[in-house]
N, C-alpha and C positions, 0 to 999 in steps of 0.2 A: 630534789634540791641540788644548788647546782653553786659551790663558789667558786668566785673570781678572784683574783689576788692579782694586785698591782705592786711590779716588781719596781720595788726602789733598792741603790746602789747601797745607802748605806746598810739594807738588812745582809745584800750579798757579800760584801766587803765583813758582815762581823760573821758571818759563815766560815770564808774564804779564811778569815784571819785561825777560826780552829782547827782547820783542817790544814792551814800550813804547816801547824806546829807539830804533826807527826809525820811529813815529807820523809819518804824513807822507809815507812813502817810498808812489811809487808801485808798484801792482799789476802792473804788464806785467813778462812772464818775461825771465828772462838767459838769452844765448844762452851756454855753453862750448864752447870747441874750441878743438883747439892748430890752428895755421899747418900747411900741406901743406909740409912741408920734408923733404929728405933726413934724417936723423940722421946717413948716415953718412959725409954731406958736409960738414957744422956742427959748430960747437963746441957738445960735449956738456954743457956747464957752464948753457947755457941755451935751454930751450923756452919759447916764445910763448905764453898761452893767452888766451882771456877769460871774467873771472870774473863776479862777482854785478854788475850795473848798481845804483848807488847813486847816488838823484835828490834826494835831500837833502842840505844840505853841514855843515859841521861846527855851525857855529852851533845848526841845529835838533837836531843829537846830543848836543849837551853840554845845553839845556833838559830835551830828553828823558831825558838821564844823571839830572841835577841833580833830575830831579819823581821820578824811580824813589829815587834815593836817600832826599828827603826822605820817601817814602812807606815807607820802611824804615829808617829813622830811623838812615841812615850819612852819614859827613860827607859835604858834597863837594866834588868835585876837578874837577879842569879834566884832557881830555882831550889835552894838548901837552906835549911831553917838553921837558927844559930848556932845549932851542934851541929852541921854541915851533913845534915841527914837529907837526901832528896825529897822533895815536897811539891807534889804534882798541885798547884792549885791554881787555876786559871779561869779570870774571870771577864762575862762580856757585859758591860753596863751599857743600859739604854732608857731612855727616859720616857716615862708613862706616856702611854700612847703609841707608841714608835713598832711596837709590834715584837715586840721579843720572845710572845708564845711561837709567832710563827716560825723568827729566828730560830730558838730552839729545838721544835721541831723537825724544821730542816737542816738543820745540823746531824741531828741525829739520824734522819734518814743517810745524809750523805758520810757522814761517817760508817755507818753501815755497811753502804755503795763501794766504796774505794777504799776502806780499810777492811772490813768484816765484823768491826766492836757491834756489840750484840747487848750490852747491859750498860743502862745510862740510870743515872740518880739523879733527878730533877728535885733542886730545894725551895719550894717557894714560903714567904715568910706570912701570910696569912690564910686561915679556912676557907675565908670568901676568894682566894686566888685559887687554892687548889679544886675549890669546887669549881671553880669555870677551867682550870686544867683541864 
């Protein structure tokens, strides 16, 4: 079996737009792995792992938030939550149909490619969505 895919702009453009926002971030890969621990000696509430290494710090995420937005012509905002705690949360909206499995999957490939993030959290909001996941 053999699929085609027809490249439309706005899926590359909401790509483009996540991977602007870590401009800067160096190329060497993240290592993942949880801690060599018993389970069934620990409290099960929490596993150890390590995730993506991230070499830039907030200051250069919010420039890079703030050029993507202007270039999309959304207000913008400051990445810190009322107690001015940094708050990575960035979202790409698309409207049914439009293709945003395949968006996010090629996100993730290409962050992968050009930065080395290795661990992605995909949240979709119903059974029948994640079963066609």
């Amino acid at each position: 079996m053999k699929l085609k895919f027809k490249k439309q702009q706005f899926q590359t453009d909401a790509v483009n737009a996540v991977i602007d926002l870590f401009k800067g971030q160096t190329g060497a890969p993240s290592i993942f792995g949880i801690n060599a621990i018993d389970l069934t000696e620990c409290n099960k509430d929490y596993i150890y792992g390590y995730g993506n290494a991230l070499s830039i710090g907030r200051t250069q995420i919010q420039t890079n938030m703030n050029a993507v937005q202007e270039t999309n012509l959304l207000p913008l905002t400051e990445i810190v939550d009322e107690a001015g705690v940094p708050e990575y949360r960035f979202n790409i909206e698309m409207k049914t149909g439009t293709g945003k499995t395949f968006v996010y999957i090629k996100t993730i490939f290409e962050l992968n490619s050009k930065y080395g993030f290795n661990k992605f959290v995909i949240l979709v909001p119903s059974v029948a969505i994640r079963e066609g996941v």
